[in-house]
C-alpha positions in Angstrom: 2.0 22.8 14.2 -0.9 21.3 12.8 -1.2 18.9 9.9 -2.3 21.0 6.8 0.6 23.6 8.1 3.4 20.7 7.6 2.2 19.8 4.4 1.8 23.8 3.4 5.4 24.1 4.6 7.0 21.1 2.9 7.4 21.4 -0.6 6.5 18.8 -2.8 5.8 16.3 -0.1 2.3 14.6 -0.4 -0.2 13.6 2.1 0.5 10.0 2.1 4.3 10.6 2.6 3.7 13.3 5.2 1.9 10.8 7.4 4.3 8.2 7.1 7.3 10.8 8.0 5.3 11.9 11.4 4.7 8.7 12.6 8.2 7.4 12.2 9.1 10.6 13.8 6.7 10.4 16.6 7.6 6.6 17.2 11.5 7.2 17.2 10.2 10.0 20.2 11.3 13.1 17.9 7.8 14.5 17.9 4.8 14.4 20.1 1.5 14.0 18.3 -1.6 16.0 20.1 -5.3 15.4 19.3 -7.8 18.1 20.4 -11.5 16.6 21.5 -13.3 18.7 18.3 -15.7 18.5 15.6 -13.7 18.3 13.1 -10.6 16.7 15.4 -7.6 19.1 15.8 -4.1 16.7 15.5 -1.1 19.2 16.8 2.7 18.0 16.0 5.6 19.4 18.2 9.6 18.4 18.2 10.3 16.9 21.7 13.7 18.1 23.2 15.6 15.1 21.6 14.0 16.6 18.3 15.0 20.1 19.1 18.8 18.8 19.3 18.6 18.1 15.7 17.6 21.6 14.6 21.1 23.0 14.3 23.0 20.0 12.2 19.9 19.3 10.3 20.4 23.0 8.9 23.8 22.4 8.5 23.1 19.7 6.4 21.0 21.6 4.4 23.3 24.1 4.0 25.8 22.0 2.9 23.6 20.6 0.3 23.1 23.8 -1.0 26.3 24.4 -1.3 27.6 21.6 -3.0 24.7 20.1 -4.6 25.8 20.9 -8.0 28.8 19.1 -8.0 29.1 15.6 -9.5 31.2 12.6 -7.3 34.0 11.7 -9.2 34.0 8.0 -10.8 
């Protein structure tokens, strides 16, 4: 997926952020990072396979969140 698509995809995120999240992802080998040879350059990100294991408990996570985001921790 190219850059602009991330940043398209991910709500709220800005540029600046974005950047810093794929390169920390790339250097912990969870993504690869592609540059094409054009006018203007072309920069591809894909999940490796060690990336691709954390598809499924990532959206369980997220699910979770979802679900009990509303509640308060007791204090």
């Amino acid at each position: 997926m190219r850059f602009t698509e991330l940043l398209q995809r991910i709500p709220g995120i800005s540029q600046r952020m974005l950047t810093r999240t794929v390169r920390h992802l790339e250097r912990d080998g969870l993504l690869t990072r592609a540059v094409h040879p054009e006018v203007p350059p072309r920069v591809e990100y894909e999940l490796t396979a060690t990336g691709r294991t954390l598809i499924e408990p990532a959206v369980k996570l997220a699910e979770w969140a979802r679900v009990n985001g509303t509640r308060t921790c007791p204090t």
